[in-house]
N, C-alpha and C positions, 0 to 999 in steps of 0.2 A: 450488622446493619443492613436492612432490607431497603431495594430500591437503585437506580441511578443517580449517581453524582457527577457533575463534570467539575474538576479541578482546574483552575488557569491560574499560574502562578512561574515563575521561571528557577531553574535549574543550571548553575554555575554561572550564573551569571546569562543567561540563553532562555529567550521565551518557549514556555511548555506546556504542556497540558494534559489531564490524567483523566481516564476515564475510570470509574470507580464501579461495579454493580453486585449486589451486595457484597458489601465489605471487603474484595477480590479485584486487583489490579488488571482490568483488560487490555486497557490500552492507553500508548506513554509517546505522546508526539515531542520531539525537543527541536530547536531551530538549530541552521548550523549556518559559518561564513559561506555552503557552497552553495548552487543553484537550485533551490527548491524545487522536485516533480512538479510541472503545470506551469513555469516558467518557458513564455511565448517571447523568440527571439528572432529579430529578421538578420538573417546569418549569410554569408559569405562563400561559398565555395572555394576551397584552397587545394586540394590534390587529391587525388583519386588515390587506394589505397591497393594496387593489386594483387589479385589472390584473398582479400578479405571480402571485396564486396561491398565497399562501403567508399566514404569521402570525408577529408578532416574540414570541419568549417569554422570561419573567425566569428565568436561571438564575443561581445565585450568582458564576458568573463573567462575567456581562453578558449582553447580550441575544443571543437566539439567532435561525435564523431556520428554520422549517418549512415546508415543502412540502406541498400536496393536504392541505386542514386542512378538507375538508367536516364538519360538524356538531361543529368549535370555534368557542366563545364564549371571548370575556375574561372574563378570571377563574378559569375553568378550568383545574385541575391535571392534568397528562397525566406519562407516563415518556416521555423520551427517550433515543438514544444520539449521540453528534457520530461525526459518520461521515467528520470531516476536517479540517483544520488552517483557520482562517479566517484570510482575507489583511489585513493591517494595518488597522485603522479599518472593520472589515464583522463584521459578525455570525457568532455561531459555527454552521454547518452544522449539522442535526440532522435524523432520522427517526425514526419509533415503530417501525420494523421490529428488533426488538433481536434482539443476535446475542452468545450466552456463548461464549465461545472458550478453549479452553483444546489442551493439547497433542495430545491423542486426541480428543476432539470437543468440537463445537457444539450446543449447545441454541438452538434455533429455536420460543421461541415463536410460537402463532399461523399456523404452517407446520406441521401435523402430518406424521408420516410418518417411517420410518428409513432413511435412504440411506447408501451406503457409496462412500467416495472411488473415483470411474474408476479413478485409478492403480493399482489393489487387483486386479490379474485374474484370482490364483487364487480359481477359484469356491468351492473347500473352503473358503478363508479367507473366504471372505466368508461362506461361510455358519456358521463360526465365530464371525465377529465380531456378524454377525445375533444371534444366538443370547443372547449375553454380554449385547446391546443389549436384547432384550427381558426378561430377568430381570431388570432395576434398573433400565428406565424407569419412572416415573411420571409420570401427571398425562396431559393434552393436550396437552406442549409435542413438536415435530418435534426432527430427531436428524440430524447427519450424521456420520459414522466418519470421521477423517481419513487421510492415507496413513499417514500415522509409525503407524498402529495397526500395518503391517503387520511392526514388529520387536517389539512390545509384548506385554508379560505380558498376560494375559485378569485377571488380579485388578487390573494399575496400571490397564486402562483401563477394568473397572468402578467402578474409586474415581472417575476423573476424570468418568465420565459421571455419577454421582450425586452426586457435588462441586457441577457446572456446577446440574444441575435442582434442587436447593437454592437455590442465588444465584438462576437464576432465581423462583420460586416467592416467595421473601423481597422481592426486588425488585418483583414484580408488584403482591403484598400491600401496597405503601409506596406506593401511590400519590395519597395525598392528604394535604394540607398544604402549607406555603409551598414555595417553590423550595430545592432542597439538593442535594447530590452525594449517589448511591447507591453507586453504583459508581466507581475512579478510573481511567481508561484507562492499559494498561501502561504502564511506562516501558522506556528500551531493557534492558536488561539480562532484563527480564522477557520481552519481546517475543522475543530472542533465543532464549531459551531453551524459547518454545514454538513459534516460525517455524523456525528452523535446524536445528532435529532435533541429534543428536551429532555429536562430530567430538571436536579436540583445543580444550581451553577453557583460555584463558589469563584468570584473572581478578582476579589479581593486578595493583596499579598499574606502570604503568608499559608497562603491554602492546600498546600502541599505537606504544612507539619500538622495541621489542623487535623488530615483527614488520614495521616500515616503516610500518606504516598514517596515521603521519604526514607520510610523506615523498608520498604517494600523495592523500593528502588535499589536499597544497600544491600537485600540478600539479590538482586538481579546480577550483579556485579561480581558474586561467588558462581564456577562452573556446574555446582552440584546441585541438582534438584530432587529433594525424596517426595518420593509416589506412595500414592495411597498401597496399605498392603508388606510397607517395608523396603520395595525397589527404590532405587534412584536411577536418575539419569545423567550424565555427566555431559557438559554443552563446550567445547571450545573454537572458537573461531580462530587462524588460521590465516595466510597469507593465499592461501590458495582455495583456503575451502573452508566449511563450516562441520566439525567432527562431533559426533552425539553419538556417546554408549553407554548402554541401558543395562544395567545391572540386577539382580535378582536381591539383593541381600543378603539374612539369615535365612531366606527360607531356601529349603533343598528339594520342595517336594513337586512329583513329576511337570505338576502345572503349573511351576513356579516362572518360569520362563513367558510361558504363555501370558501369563498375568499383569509381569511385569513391563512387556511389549505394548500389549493393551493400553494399560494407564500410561504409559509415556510418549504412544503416539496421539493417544484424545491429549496431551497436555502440548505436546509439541510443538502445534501452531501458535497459543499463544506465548510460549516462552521465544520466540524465535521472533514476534512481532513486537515483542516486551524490549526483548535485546537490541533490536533494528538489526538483526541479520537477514543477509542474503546471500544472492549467489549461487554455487556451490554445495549441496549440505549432503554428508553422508553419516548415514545411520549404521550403528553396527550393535543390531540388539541382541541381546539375551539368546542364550541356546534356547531351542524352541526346532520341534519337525516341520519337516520342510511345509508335511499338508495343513499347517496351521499359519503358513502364508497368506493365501488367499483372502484367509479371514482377520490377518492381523491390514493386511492393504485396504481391505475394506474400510477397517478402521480411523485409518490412516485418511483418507480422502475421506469420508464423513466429516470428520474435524476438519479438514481443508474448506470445505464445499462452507463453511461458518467465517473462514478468513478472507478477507477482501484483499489481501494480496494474493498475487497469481504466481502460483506455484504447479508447478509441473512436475508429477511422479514420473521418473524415466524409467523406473522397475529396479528388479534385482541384480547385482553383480555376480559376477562366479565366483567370486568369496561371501555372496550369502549376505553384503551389506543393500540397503536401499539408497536408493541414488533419488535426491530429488532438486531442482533448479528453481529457482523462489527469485522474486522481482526487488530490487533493492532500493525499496521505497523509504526508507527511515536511514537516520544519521544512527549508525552503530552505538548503541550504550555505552563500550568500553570506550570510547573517544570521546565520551560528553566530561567536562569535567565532575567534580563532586559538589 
């Protein structure tokens, strides 16, 4: 089936959402009990951590943990946003760089400046969208146009930009008093419908068996994934880390290695965005010479540069495996129930 579908439907019981584009499961948001990424809290300062560099703080959903906390003290009220899922029994991620998101833009306080999404090339347009942007900015807060501006009404996206600079503005103002939620980090449904842009939207129950997305979700849940060509790749998450090796199959023949490296780092990203892992991820593929590195990393961050989670290639080990560090923005698959 040709085309985009968005799916909204819930998953064990947990609101979700499937993004579908021809007939091939891209992307799989599911809600969890913990603090959703984008979740804005006015937090507490409770004790410095030393030697890590960071400070635990009291938010109403447990202790949180912050990074680069020069000239915090305990007891001090500060705004945060959780900028990621925290892993069972650890603190919830958090930084004061806060980020309003919404369909057509971002309010960046504290980053002044109006920038307009790369993807945007027509210069007329952008210089349209300029335009729109400075008639309804206010305040000091920075501004970025998103791409989806570039199918959008000039009046939907100066609501949405003076929407966003309100919340932030209000948010800013509330920053003292005990710990509380400001803001709630989307849930999928919402997330969908400001990530996915349009398509065909099913959001009626039930839309999950309707469209297979169940059926797709059951083979996620198996570690084995077969690549075009015969290889597969085997995916296991880990306590400590995320393990992925890439196998050859039947075929024995010289360029077998190479091949098989190839299709399963272009598949990599999204089976990793499928699963909701992060963290941690080591790769240990297929025999393959070493001067056919180069061009298997290339590969490798091509497919990156397409996922909107931020992962970070740290290079190769001295045993030959790839090291990469990935943001842990999704509730883990194996944790969702069935």
């Amino acid at each position: 089936m040709k085309g985009q579908t968005i799916a909204l439907d819930t998953l064990g019981g947990a609101e979700a959402a499937a993004l579908i584009v021809d007939g091939q499961l891209q992307d799989l948001l599911v809600d969890s009990d913990r603090p959703a990424p984008g979740t804005i809290y006015r937090a507490v300062a409770l004790r410095p951590m030393k030697g890590q560099g960071g400070m635990f703080l009291e938010t109403p959903d447990g202790n949180a943990f912050l990074r680069q906390v020069k000239g915090l003290s305990p007891g001090q009220s500060l705004v945060v946003q959780v900028s990621g899922y925290a892993e069972p029994g650890k603190a919830i991620p958090v930084n004061t760089r806060l980020l309003f998101k919404s369909r057509y833009a971002i309010v960046t306080p504290g980053a002044p400046g109006i920038n307009v999404s790369r993807q945007i090339r027509d210069d007329d347009l952008r210089d349209d969208l300029l335009s729109v942007a400075h008639e309804v900015m206010e305040g000091e807060h920075g501004l970025i146009l998103r791409s989806s501006c570039a199918d959008a009404h000039a009046d939907d996206i100066a609501e949405d930009i003076q929407a966003m600079v309100r919340l932030a503005a209000q948010v800013l103002a509330d920053d003292q008093g005990e710990a509380e939620v400001l803001v709630a980090g989307d849930g999928p449904h919402t997330h969908a419908w400001r990530e996915w842009g349009t398509g065909d939207v099913d959001p009626e129950p039930g839309s999950f068996d309707r469209h297979n997305v169940l059926d797709m979700i059951e083979s996620l849940r198996a570690p084995l994934v077969d690549l075009p060509g015969g290889g597969s790749m085997c995916i296991e998450p880990t306590r400590a880390l995320v393990a992925v090796d890439i196998n050859t199959g039947n075929d024995s023949s010289p360029a077998a290695g190479l091949k098989a490296n190839m299709a399963a780092l272009r598949e990599l990203p999204r089976q990793l965005r499928l699963r909701g892992l992060g963290g941690q991820v080591l790769v240990d593929p297929a025999p393959a010479p070493k001067k056919d590195r180069r061009q298997m990393e290339q590969v490798l961050r091509a497919a990156l540069r397409q996922d909107a989670c931020e992962t970070i290639v740290a290079g190769w080990t001295q045993l030959g495996l790839i090291e990469l560090q990935r943001k842990r923005e999704r509730v883990p698959l194996h944790e969702v129930r069935a």
